[in-house]
C-alpha positions as CSV (number, residue, x, y, z in Angstrom):
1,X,172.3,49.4,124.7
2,X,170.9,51.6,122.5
3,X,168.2,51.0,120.3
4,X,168.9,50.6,116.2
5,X,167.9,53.9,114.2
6,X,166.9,54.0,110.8
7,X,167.2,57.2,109.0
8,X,165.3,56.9,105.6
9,X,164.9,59.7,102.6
10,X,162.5,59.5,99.7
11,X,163.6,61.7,96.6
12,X,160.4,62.5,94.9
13,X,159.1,65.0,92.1
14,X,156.8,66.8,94.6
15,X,159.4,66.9,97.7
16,X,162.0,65.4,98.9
17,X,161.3,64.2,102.6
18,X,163.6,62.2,104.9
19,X,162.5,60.6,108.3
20,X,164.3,58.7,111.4
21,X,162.6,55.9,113.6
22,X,164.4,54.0,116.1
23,X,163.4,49.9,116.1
24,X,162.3,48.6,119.1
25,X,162.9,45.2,120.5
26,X,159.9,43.4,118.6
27,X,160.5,45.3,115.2
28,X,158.5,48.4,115.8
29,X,158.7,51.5,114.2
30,X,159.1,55.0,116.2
31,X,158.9,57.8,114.1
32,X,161.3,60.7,115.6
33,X,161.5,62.7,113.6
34,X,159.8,63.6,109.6
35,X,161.0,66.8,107.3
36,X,160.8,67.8,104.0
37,X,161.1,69.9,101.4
38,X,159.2,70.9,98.3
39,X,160.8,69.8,95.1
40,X,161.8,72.8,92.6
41,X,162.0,70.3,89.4
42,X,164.8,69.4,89.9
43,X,162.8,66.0,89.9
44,X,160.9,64.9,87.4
45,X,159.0,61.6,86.7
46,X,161.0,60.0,89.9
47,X,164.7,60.6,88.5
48,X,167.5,63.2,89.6
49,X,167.7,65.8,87.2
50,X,169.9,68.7,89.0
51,X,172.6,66.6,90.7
52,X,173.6,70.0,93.0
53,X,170.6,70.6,93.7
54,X,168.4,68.0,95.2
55,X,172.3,67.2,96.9
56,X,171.8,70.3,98.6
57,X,168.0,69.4,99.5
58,X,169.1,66.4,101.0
59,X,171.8,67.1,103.1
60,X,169.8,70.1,104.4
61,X,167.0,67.2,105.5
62,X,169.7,65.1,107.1
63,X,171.1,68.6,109.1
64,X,167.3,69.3,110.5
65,X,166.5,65.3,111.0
66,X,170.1,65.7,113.3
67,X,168.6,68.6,115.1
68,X,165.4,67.0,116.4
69,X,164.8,66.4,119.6
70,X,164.8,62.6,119.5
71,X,168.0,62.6,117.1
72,X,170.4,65.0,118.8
73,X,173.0,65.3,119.6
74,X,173.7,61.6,117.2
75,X,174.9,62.4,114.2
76,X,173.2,60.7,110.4
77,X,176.1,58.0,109.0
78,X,173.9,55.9,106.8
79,X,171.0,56.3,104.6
80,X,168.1,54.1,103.1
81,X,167.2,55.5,100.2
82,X,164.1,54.9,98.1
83,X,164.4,53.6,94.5
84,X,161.4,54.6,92.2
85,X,159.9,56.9,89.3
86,X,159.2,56.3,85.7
87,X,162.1,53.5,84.4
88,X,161.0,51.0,87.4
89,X,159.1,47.9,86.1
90,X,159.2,43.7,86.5
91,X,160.2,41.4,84.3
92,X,159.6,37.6,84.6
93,X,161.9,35.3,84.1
94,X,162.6,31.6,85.5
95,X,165.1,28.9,85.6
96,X,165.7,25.3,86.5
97,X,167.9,22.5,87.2
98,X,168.1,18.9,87.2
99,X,169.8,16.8,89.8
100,X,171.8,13.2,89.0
101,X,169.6,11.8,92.1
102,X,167.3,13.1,94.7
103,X,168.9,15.7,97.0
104,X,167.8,18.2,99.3
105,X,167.0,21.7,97.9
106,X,169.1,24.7,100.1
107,X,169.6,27.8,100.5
108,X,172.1,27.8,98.3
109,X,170.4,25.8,95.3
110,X,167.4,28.9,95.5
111,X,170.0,31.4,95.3
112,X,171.8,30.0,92.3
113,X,168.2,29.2,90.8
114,X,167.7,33.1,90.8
115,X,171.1,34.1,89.3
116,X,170.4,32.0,86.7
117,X,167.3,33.4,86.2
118,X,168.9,36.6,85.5
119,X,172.6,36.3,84.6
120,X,171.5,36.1,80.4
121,X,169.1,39.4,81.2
122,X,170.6,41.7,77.9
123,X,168.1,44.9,78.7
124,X,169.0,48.5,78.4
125,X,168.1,48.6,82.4
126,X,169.9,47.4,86.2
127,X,168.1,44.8,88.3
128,X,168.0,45.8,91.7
129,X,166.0,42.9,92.7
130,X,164.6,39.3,92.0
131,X,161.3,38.6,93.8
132,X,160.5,34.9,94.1
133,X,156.9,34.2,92.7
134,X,156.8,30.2,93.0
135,X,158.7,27.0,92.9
136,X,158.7,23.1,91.9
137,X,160.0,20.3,93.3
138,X,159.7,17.2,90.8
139,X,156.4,19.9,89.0
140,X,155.3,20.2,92.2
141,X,154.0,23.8,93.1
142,X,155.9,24.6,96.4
143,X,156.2,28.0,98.4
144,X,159.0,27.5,100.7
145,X,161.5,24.5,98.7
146,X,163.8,24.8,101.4
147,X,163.8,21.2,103.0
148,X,162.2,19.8,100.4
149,X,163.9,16.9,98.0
150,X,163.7,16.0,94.6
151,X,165.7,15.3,91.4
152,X,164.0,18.5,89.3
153,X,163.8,22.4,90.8
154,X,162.0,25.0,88.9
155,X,161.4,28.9,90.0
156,X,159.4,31.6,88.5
157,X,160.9,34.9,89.5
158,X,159.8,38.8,88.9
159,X,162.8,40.8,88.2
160,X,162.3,44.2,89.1
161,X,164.8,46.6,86.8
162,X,165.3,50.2,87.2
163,X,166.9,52.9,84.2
164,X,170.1,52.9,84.3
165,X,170.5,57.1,84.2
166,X,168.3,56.8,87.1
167,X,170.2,54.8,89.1
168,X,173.7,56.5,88.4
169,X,171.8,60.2,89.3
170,X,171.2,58.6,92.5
171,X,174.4,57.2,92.8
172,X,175.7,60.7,92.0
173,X,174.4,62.7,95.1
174,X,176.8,64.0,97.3
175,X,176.1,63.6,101.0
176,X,178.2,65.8,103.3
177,X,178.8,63.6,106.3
178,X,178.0,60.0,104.7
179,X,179.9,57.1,103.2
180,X,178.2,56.4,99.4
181,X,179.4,52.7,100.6
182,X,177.0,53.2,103.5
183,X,173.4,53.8,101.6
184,X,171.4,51.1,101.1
185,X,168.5,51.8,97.8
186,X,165.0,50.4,98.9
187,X,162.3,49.4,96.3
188,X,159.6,51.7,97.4
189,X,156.8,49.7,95.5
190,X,157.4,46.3,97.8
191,X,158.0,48.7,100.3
192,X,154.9,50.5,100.3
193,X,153.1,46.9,99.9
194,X,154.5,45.3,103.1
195,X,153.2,48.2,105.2
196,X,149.8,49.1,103.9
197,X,148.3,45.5,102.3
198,X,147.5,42.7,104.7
199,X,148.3,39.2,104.2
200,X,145.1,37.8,102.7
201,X,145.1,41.1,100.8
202,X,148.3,39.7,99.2
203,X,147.1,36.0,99.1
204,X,143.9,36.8,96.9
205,X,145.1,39.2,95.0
206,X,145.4,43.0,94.8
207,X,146.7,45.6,93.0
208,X,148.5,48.5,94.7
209,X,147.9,52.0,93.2
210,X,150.4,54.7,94.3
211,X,149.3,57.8,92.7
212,X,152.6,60.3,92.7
213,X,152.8,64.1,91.2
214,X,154.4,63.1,88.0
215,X,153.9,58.8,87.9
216,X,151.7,56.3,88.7
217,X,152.9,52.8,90.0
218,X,150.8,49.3,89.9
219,X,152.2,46.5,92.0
220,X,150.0,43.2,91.8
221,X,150.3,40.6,94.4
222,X,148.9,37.6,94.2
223,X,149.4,34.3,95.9
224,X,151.0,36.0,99.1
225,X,154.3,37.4,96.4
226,X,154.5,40.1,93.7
227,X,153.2,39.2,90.2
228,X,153.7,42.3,88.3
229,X,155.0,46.0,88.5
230,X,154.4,48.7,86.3
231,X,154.8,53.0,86.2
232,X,153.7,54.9,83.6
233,X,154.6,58.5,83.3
234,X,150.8,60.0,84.6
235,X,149.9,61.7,88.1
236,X,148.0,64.0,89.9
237,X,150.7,67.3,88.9
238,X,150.1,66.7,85.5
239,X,146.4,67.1,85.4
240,X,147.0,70.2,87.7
241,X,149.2,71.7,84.7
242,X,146.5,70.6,82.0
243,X,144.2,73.1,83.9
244,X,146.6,75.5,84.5
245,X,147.3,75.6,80.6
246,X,144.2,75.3,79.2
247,X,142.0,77.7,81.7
248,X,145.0,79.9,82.2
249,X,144.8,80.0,85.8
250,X,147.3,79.7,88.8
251,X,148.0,76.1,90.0
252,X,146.6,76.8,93.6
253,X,143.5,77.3,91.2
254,X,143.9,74.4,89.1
255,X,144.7,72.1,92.1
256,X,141.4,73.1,93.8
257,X,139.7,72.7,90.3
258,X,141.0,69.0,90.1
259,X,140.1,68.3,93.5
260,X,136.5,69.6,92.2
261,X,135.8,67.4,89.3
262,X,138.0,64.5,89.9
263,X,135.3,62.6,88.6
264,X,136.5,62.3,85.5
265,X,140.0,63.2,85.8
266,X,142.2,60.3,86.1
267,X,141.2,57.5,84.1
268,X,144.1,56.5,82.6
269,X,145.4,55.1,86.1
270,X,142.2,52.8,86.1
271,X,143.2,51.5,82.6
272,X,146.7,50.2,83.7
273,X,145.1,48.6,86.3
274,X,142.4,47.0,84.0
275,X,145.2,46.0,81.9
276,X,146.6,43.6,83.9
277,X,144.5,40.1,84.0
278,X,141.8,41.3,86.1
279,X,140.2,37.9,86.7
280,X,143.1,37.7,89.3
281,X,142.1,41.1,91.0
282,X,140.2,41.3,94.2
283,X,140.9,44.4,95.1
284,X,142.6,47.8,94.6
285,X,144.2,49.6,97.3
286,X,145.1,53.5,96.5
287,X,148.0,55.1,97.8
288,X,150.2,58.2,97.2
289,X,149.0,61.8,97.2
290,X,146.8,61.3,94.0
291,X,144.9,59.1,96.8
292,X,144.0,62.2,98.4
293,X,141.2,62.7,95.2
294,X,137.7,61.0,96.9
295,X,136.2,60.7,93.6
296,X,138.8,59.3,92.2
297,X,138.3,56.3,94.3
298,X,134.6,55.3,93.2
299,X,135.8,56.3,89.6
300,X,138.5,53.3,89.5
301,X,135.6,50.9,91.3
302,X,133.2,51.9,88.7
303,X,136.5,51.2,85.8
304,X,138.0,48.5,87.3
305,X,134.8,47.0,88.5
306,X,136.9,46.5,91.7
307,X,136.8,47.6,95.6
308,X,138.6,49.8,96.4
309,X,139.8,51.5,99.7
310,X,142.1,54.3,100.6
311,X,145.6,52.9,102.6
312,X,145.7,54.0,106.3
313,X,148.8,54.4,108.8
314,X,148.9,51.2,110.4
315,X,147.9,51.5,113.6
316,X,151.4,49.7,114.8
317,X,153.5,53.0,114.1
318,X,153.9,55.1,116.9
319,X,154.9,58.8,116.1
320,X,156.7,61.4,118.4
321,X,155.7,64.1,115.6
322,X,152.9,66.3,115.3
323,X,150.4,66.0,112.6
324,X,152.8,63.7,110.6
325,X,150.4,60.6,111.8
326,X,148.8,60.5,108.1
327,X,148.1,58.7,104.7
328,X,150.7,61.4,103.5
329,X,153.9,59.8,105.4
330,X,153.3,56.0,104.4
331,X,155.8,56.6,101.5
332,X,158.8,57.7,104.0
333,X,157.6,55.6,107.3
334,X,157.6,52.3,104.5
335,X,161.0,52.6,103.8
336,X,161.7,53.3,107.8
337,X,160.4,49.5,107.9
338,X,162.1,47.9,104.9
339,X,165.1,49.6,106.3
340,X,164.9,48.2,109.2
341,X,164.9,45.1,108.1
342,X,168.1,45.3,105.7
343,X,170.1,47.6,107.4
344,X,171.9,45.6,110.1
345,X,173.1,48.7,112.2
346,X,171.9,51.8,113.4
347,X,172.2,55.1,110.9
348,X,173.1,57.3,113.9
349,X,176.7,57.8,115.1
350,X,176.2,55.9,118.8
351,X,175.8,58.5,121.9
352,X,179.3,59.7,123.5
353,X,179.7,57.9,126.9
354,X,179.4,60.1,130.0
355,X,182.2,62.1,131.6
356,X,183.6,60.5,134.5
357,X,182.7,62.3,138.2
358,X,185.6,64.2,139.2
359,X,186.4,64.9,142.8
360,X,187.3,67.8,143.8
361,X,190.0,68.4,146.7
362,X,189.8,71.7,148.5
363,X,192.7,73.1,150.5
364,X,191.3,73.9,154.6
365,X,194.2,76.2,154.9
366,X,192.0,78.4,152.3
367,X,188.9,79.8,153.3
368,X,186.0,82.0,151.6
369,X,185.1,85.2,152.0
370,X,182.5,84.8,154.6
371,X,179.9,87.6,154.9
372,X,178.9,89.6,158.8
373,X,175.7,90.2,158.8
374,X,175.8,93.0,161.2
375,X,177.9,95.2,159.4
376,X,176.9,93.9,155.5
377,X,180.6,93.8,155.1
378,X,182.9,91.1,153.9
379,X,185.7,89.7,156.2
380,X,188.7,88.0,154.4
381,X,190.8,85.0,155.7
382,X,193.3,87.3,157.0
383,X,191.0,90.2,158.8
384,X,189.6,87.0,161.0
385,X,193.4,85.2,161.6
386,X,194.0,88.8,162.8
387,X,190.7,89.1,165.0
388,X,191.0,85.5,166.5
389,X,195.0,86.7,167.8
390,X,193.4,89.3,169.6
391,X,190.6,87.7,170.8
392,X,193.7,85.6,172.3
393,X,195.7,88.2,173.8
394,X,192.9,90.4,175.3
395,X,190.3,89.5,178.2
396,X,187.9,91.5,180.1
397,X,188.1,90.9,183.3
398,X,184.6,92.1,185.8
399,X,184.9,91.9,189.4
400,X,182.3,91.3,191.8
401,X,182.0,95.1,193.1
402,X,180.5,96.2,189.3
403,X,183.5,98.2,188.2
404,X,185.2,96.8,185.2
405,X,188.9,96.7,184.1
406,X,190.8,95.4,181.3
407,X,194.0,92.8,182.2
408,X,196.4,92.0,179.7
409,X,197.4,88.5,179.4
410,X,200.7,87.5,178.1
């Protein structure tokens, strides 16, 4: 049987990059194959702005990710594709319900708790997703309520919303070889979060700072679930242009220049962090290519007041590609993992089953052309039939004495 494959693209202001990994029997990522291609602003603060375009960017990913060597000859026939940029935020929200006795709390009861959590939401915005924070059973804080009974259930809930232009632009992309019905949109905050921040990371609280070209996201996790998200419209291009502007320089130039005196370049991104209750912080954990910025790191401890490390490739992804095992590919190789865990089937059309042997009957009454060595010629069937007759009818006979004499036999 073969193994699931999850073919993922992220569509970002900087690039647009697309990945496959195949899951292995305990969950495990293999990356096969990573590409990408630099964005021509035709992206900008995370949402679609030239529908032809970036369609053409990524169905030119999908045609070299089906060209790898650990893809082909399988074809691409679903996508996970990241949702993000500027309109993406939470919202809290919360419900209850009171029983006429004391019941057991289901499944079912936690999935009606969150629709009503959200059904009366009248924003300008989708929700793509509702993120439990914490329950109670009869006011009692509970995790899992599942199992649990009581005549009173209560949930707090984050409900993470996304523009509504920036959802449909997505919607809009036209994929060459793919069913729309058969892409599946991944929150890349949450994403990002299960594959860089540990457990007790989550449990005593951290904030998440992914650092993009044209946006910077905060996702704060406390108690082991998501707390709060926010993006404001600030990154690590738009600094670059500053420079380029006001020095009147190239933006290689400017980059390096950034890169230079970082020191004091990005504060704003410390302030959102600050923002939130900071009491409930214990750490900050930088991600995205404004990560990439060393100083920027011990400016946002000395702000925030806050450790703060770098994310790392977990150590658990195994890569078949070439200098692609970096902080850079966390984005694409995060939604790999949260793909494979809500995509049911593979992306990739399955391998086509070998040909059958076929056995071939030769005729004896047909012979080769066999080559005589002496001569360098070539005999053919009917020069030796012709040979072996005469071989039949002709005989040298020798007698004793030494003289020699031919007889004819009939």
């Amino acid at each position: 049987m073969e193994p699931k494959t999850i073919v993922a693209i992220e569509i970002a202001s900087s690039k647009i990059k697309g990945a496959a990994g195949s899951v292995g029997p305990d969950g495990r990522i293999t990356v096969l194959a990573v590409e990408e291609i630099a964005g021509l602003n035709n992206v900008r603060y995370g949402r679609v702005q030239n529908i032809r375009e970036v369609s053409a960017a990524v169905n030119e990913i999908i045609r070299r990710l089906e060209n790898a060597p650990g893809v082909k000859p399988r074809k691409v026939r679903a996508l996970a594709v990241a949702l993000g940029g500027r309109s993406l935020s939470g919202a809290p929200a919360q419900a209850a319900q009171k029983f006429p006795k004391e019941c057991e709390i289901t499944e079912r009861q936690v999935e009606r708790l969150a629709f009503e959590a959200t059904h009366d939401f009248m924003g300008d915005k989708n929700i793509e997703a509702t993120v439990p924070r914490i329950f109670y059973v009869n006011n009692a804080a509970v995790r899992r309520p599942v199992g649990t009974f009581g005549e009173s259930f209560r949930g707090e809930f984050v409900m993470i919303t996304c523009g509504k232009e920036t959802r449909q632009n997505l919607d809009r992309i036209k994929y060459d070889t793919i069913d729309p019905a058969k892409v599946t949109y991944i929150i890349r905050p949450t994403a990002v979060a299960d594959l860089v921040l540990t457990p007790d990371e989550k449990e005593l609280g951290t904030a998440l700072v992914d650092i993009g070209a044209e946006t910077t996201t905060v996702a704060v996790y406390k108690e082991g679930t998501l707390a709060f998200v926010c993006t404001i419209p600030m990154g690590a291009r738009l600094i670059t242009y500053d420079l380029t502007t006001g020095f009147n320089i190239t933006e290689e130039a400017a980059e390096a220049m950034k890169i230079a005196f970082a020191a004091k370049a990005e504060i704003a991104d410390a302030e959102l962090v600050t923002a939130y209750d900071a009491q409930t912080l214990n750490k900050i954990v930088l991600t995205g290519g404004g990560a990439n910025i060393a100083a920027f790191g011990n400016q946002l401890t000395a702000q925030g007041k806050l450790p703060t490390r770098v994310a790392d490739m977990p150590r658990d992804i195994a890569l078949r590609v070439a200098g692609r095992n970096s902080a850079d590919n966390i984005d694409i190789i995060a939604l790999l993992v949260a793909g494979a865990r809500k995509i049911e089937d593979s992306c990739l059309s399955p391998l086509a089953p070998p040909a059958p042997p076929v056995t071939v009957f030769e005729d004896p009454a047909e012979e080769d052309e066999v080559p005589v060595a002496e001569t360098g010629t070539t005999e053919t069937p009917q020069q030796r039939q012709e040979q072996r007759q005469e071989q039949r009818q002709t005989e040298i006979y020798t007698p004793a004495q030494g003289t020699g004499r031919r007889r004819d036999i009939d």
